[in-house]
Structures are given as C-alpha cells and as structure tokens.
Backbone and ligand atoms as CSV (ligand in chain L), in Angstrom:
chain,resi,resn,atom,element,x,y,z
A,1,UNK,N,N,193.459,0.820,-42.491
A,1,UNK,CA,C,193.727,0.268,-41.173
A,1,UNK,C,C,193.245,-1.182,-41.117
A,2,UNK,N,N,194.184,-2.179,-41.311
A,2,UNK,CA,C,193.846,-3.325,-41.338
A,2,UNK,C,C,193.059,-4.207,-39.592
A,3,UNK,N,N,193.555,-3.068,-38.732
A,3,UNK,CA,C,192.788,-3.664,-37.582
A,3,UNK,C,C,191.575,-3.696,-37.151
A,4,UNK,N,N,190.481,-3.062,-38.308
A,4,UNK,CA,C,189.124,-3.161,-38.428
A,4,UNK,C,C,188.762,-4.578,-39.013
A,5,UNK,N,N,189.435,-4.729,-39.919
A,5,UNK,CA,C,189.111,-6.397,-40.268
A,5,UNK,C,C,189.832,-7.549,-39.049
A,6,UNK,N,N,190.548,-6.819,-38.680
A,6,UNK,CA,C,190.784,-7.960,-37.601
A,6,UNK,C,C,190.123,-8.011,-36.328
A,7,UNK,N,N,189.734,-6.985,-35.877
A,7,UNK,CA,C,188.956,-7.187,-34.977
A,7,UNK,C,C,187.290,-7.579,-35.476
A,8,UNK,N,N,186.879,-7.422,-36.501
A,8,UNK,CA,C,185.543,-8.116,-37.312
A,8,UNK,C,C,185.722,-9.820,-36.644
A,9,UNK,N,N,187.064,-10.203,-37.551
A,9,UNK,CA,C,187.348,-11.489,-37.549
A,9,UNK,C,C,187.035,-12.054,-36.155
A,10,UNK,N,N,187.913,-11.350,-35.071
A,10,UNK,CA,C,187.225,-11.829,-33.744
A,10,UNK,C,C,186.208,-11.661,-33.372
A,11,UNK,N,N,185.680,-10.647,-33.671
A,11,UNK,CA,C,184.122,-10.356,-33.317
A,11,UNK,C,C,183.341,-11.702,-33.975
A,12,UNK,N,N,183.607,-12.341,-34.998
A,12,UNK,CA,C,182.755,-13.231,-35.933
A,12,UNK,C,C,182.795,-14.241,-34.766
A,13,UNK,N,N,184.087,-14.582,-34.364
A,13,UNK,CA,C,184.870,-15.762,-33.319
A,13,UNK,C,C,183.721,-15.988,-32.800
A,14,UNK,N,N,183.771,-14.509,-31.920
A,14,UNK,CA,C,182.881,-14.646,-30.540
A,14,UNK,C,C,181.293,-15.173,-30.759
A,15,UNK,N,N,180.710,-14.412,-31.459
A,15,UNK,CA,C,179.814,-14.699,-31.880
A,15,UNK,C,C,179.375,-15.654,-32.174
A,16,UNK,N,N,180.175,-16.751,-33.058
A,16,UNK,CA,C,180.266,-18.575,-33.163
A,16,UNK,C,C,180.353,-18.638,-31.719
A,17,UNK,N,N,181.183,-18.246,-31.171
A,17,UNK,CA,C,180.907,-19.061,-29.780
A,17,UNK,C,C,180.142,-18.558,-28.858
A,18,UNK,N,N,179.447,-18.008,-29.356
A,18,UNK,CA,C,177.984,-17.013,-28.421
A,18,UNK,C,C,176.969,-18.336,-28.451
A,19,UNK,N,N,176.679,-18.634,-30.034
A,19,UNK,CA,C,176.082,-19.504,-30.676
A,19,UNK,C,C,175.981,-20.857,-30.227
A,20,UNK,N,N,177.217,-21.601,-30.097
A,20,UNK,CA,C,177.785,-22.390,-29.534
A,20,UNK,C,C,177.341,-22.891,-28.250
A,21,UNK,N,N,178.294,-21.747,-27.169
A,21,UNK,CA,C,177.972,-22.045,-25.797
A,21,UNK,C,C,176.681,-21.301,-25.146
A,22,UNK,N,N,176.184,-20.427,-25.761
A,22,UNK,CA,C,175.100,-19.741,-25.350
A,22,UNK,C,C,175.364,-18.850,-24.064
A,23,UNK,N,N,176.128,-17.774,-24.246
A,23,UNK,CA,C,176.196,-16.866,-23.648
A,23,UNK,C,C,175.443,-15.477,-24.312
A,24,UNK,N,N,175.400,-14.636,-23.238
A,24,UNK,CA,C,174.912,-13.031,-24.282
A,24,UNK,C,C,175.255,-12.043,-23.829
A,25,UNK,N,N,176.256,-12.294,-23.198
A,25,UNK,CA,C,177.494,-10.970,-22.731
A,25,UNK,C,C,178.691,-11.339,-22.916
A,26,UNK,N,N,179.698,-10.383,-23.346
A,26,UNK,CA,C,181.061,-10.396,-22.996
A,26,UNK,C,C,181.448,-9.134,-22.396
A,27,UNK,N,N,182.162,-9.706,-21.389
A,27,UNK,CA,C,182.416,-9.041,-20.176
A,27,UNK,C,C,184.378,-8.568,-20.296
A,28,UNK,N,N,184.901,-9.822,-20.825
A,28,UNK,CA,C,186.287,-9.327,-21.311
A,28,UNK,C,C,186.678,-10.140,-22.467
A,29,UNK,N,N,187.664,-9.795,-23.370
A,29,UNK,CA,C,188.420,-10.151,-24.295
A,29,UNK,C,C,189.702,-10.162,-24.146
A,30,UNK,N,N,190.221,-11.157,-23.918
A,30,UNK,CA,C,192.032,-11.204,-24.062
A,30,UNK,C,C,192.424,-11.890,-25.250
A,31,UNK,N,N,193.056,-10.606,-25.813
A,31,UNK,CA,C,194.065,-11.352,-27.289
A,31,UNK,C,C,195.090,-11.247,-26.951
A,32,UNK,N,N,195.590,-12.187,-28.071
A,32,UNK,CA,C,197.467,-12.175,-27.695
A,32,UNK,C,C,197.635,-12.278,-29.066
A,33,UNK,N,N,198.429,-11.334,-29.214
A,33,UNK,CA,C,198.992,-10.680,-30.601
A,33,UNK,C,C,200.526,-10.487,-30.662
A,34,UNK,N,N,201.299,-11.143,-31.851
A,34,UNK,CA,C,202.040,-11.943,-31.814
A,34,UNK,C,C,203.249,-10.369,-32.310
A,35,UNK,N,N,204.242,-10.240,-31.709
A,35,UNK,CA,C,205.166,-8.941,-31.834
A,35,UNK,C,C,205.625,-8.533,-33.711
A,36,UNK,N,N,205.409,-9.726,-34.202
A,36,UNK,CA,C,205.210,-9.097,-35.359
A,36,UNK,C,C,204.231,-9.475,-36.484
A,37,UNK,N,N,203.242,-9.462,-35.582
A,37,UNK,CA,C,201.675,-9.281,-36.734
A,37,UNK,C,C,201.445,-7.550,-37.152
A,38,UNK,N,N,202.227,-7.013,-36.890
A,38,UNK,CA,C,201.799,-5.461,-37.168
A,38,UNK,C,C,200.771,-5.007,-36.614
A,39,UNK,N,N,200.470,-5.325,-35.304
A,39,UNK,CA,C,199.188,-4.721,-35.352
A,39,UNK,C,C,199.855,-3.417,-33.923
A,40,UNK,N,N,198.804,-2.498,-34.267
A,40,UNK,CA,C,198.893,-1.290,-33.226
A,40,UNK,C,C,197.674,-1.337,-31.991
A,41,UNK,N,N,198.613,-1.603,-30.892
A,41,UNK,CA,C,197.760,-1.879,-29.880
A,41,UNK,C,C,196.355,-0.432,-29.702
A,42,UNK,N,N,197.170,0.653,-29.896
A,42,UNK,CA,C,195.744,1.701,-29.831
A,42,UNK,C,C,194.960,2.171,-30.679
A,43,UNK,N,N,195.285,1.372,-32.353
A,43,UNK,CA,C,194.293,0.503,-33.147
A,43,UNK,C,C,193.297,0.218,-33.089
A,44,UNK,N,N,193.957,-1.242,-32.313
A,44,UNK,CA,C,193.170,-2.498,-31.846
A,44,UNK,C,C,192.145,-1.435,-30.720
A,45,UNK,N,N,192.048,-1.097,-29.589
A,45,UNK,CA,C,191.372,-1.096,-28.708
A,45,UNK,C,C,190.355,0.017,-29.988
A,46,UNK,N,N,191.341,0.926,-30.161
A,46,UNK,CA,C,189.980,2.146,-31.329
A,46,UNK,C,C,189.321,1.248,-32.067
A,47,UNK,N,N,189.830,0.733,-32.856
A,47,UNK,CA,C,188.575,-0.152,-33.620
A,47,UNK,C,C,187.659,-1.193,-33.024
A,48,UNK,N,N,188.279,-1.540,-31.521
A,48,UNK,CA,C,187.280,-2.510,-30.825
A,48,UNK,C,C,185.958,-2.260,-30.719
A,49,UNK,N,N,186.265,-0.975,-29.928
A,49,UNK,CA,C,185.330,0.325,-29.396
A,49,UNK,C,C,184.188,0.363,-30.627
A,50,UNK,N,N,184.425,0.668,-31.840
A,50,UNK,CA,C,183.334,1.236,-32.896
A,50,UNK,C,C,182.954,-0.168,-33.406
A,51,UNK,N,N,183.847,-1.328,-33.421
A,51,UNK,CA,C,183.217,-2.510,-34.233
A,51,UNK,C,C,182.241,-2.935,-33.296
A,52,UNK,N,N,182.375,-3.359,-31.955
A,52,UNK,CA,C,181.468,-3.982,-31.295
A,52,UNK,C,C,180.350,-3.848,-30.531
A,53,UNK,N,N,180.512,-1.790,-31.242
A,53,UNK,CA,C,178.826,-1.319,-30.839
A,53,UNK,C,C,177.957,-2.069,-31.189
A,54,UNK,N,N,176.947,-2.189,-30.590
A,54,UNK,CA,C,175.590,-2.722,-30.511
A,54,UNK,C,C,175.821,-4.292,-30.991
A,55,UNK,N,N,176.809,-4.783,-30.555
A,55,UNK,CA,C,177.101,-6.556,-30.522
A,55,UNK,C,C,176.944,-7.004,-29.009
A,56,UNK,N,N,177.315,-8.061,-29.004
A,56,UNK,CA,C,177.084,-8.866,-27.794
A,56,UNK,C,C,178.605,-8.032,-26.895
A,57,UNK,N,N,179.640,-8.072,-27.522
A,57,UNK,CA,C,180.992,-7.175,-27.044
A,57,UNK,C,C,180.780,-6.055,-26.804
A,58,UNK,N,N,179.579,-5.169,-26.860
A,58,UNK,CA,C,179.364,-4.498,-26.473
A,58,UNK,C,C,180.575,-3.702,-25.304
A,59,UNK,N,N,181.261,-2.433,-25.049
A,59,UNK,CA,C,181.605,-2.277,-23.827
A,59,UNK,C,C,182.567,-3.311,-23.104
A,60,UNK,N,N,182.580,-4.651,-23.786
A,60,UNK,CA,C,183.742,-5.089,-23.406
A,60,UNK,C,C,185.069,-4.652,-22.949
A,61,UNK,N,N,185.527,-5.134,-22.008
A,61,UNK,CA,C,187.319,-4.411,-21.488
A,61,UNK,C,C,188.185,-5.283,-22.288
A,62,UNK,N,N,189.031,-5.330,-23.257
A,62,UNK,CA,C,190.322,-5.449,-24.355
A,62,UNK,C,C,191.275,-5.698,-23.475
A,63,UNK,N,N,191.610,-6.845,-23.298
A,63,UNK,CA,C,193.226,-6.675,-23.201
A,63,UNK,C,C,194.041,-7.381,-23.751
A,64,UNK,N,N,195.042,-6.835,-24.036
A,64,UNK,CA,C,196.174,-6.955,-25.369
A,64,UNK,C,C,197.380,-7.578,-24.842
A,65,UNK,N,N,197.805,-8.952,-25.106
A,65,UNK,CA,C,198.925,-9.486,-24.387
A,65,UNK,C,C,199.870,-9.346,-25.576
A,66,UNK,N,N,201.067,-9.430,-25.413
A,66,UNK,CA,C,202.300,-9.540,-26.784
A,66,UNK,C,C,202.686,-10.966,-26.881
A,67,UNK,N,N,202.867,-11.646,-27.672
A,67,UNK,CA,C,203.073,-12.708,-27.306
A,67,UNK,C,C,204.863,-12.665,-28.737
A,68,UNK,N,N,205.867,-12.724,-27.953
A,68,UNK,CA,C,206.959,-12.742,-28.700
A,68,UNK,C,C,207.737,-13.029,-30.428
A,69,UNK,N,N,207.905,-12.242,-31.103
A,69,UNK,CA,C,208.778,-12.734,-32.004
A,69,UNK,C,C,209.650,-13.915,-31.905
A,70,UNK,N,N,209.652,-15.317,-32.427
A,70,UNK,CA,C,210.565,-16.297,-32.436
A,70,UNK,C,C,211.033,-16.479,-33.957
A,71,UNK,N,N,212.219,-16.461,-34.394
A,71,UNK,CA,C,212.826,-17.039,-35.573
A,71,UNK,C,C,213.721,-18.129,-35.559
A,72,UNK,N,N,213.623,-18.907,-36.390
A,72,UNK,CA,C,215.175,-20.375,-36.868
A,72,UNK,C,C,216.137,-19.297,-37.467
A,73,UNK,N,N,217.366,-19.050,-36.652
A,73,UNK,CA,C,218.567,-18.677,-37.501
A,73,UNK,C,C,218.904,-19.980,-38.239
A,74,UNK,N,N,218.871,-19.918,-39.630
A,74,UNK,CA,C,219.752,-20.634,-40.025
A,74,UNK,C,C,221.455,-21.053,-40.082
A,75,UNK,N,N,221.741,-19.863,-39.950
A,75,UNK,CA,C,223.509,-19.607,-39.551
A,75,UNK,C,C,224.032,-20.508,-38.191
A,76,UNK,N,N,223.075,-20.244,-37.534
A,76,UNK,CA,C,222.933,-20.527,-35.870
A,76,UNK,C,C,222.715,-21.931,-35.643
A,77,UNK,N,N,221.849,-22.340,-36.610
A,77,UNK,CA,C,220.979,-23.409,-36.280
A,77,UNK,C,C,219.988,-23.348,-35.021
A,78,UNK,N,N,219.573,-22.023,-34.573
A,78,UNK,CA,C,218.922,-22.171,-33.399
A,78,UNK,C,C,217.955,-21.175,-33.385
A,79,UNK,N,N,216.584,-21.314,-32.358
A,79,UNK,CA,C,215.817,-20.402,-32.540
A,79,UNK,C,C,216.084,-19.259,-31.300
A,80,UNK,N,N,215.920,-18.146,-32.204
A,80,UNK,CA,C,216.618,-17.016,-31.544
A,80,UNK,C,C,215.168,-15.705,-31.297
A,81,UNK,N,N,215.063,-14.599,-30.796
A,81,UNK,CA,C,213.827,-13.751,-30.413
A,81,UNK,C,C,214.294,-12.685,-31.539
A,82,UNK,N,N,212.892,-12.431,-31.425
A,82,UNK,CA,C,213.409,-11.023,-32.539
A,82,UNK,C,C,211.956,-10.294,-32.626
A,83,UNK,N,N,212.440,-8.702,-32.471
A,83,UNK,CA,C,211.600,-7.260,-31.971
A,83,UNK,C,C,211.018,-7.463,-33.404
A,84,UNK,N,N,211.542,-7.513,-34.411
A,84,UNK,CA,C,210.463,-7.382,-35.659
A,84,UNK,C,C,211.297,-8.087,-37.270
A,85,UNK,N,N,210.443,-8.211,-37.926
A,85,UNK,CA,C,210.910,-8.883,-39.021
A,85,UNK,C,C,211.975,-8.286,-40.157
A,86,UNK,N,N,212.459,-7.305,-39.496
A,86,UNK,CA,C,213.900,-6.525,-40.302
A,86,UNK,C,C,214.822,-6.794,-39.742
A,87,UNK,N,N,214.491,-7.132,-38.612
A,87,UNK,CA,C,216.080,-7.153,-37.305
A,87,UNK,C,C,216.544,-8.201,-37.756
A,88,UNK,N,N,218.093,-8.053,-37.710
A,88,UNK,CA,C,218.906,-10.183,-38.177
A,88,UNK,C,C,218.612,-10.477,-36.809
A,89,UNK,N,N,219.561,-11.941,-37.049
A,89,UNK,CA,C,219.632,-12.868,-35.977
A,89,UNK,C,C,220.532,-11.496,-34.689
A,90,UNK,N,N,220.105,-11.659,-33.339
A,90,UNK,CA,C,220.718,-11.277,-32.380
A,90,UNK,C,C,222.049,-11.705,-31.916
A,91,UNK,N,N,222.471,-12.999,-32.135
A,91,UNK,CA,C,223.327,-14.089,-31.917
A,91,UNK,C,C,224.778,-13.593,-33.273
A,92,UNK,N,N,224.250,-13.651,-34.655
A,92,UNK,CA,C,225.166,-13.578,-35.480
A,92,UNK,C,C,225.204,-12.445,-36.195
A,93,UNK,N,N,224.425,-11.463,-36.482
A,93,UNK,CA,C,223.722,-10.705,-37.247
A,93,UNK,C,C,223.704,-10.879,-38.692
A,94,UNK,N,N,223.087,-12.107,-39.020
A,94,UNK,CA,C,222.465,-12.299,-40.450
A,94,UNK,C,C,220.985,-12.198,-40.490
A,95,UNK,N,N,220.651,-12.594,-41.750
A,95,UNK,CA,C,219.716,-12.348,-42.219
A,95,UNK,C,C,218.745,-13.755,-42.761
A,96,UNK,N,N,219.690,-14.748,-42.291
A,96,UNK,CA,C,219.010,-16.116,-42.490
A,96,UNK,C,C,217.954,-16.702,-41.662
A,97,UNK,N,N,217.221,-15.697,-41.433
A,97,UNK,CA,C,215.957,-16.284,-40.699
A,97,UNK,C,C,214.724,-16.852,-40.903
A,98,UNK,N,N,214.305,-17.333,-40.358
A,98,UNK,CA,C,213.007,-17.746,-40.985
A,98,UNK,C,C,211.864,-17.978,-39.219
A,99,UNK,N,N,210.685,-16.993,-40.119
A,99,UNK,CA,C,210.098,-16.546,-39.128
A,99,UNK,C,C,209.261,-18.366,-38.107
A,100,UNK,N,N,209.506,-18.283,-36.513
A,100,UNK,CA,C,208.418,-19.246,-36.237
A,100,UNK,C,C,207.273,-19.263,-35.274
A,101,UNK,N,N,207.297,-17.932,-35.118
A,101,UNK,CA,C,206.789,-17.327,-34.165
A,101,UNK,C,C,206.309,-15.957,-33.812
A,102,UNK,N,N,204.666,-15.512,-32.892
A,102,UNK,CA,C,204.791,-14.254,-32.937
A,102,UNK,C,C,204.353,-13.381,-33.996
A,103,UNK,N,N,203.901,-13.788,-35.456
A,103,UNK,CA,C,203.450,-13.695,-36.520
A,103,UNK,C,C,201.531,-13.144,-36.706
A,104,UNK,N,N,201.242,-14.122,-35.304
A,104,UNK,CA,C,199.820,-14.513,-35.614
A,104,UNK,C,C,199.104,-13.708,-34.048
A,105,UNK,N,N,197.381,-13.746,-34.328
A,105,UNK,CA,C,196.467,-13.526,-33.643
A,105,UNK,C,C,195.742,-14.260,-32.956
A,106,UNK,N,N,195.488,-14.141,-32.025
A,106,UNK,CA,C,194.435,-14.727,-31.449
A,106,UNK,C,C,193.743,-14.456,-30.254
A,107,UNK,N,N,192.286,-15.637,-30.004
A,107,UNK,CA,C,191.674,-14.923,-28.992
A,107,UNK,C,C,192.274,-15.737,-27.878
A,108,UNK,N,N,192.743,-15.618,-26.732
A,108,UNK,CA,C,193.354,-16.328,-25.451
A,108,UNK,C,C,192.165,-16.803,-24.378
A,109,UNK,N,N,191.111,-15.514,-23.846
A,109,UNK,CA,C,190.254,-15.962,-23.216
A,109,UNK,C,C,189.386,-15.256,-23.544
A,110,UNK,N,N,188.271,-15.716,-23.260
A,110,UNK,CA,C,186.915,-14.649,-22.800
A,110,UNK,C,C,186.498,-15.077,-21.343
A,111,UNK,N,N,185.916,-13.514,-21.235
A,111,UNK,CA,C,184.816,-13.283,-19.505
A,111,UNK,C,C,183.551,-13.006,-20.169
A,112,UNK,N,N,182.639,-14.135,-20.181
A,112,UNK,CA,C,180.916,-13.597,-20.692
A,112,UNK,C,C,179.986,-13.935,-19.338
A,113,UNK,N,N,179.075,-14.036,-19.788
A,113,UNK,CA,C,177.998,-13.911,-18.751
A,113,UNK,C,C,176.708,-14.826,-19.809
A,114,UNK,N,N,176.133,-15.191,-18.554
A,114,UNK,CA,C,175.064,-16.159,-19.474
A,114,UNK,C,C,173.698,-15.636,-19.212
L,1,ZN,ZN,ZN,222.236,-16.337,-36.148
C-alpha cells in the first residue's frame, strides 16, 4: 500500500512546518490529490489514522479534495480531461496523450493551533 509512504511524506511536510512556524497542533489537513495519482481515498484516511498516532497530527480531520485529470491531445492539439490514464482523448478517441495534470499530491491547507 503505497499510501503509507505517502502520507509519511506529508506527515514529514508538516512537521518542517511545525518547525518552521512553530505550531503544536494540527487541527485539519486538506490534500488535493490529483485523479490520477492512484491513490485510494479510504487508504489515505486508514493510513492517516495509524501514521499520525502520537505526532503532532494527532486526531487530525483529513480532507481529501480531487483535483482533475488534464492531458495535451496531441491529435487535437488541445488540452482535454481525463478519469484516468487508460482512457483516450474524449474529443477524438486516441491515444496521443500526454499527461499535464492531476498526476500529483499535495498539501492545500492546514488548521493548527499554536
Ligand atoms: Zn484528441
């Protein structure tokens, strides 16, 4: 289950920025996770839960935004949406895509407490 290392990775985030800004609570986490990073939203919250026992995330509330698939049809010349990285272009149905969007992770906001 690769969403134990990814939620580590954010956990590390936070933590730099615990460091940083000097907080010692987090109160919420909003990621936005990109429609085709593979990740499984009830994963993500299960592995939140066990990684960030006894961290500063402690009990934190997760919330999981989608943030869209975008591809360059090449056929098209245009950038077109797309549910996941098997689907062709919507527009032509090829296969000349190239991913630009929607791929990736990240943290959007935090709610901490000082
Ligand atoms: Zn196309």
């Amino acid at each position: 289950m690769h969403e134990v290392s990814l939620v580590e990775s954010v956990l590390d985030l936070i933590q730099d920025s615990a460091r940083v800004n000097g907080f010692v609570r987090v109160k919420k986490v909003v990621l936005q996770i990109g429609q085709l990073a593979n990740v499984e939203p009830d994963a993500m919250s299960f592995c939140f839960d066990s990684v960030t026992r006894g961290s500063i995330a402690e009990g934190a509330c997760l919330e999981l935004l989608d943030s869209p698939g975008v591809a360059w049809c090449m056929t098209c010349q245009c950038s077109v949406g797309i549910a996941s990285r098997t689907s062709g272009c919507p527009a032509c149905g090829g296969h000349t895509l190239q991913v630009t969007g929607g791929s990736e992770m990240r943290v959007k906001s935090l709610e901490v407490e000082y």
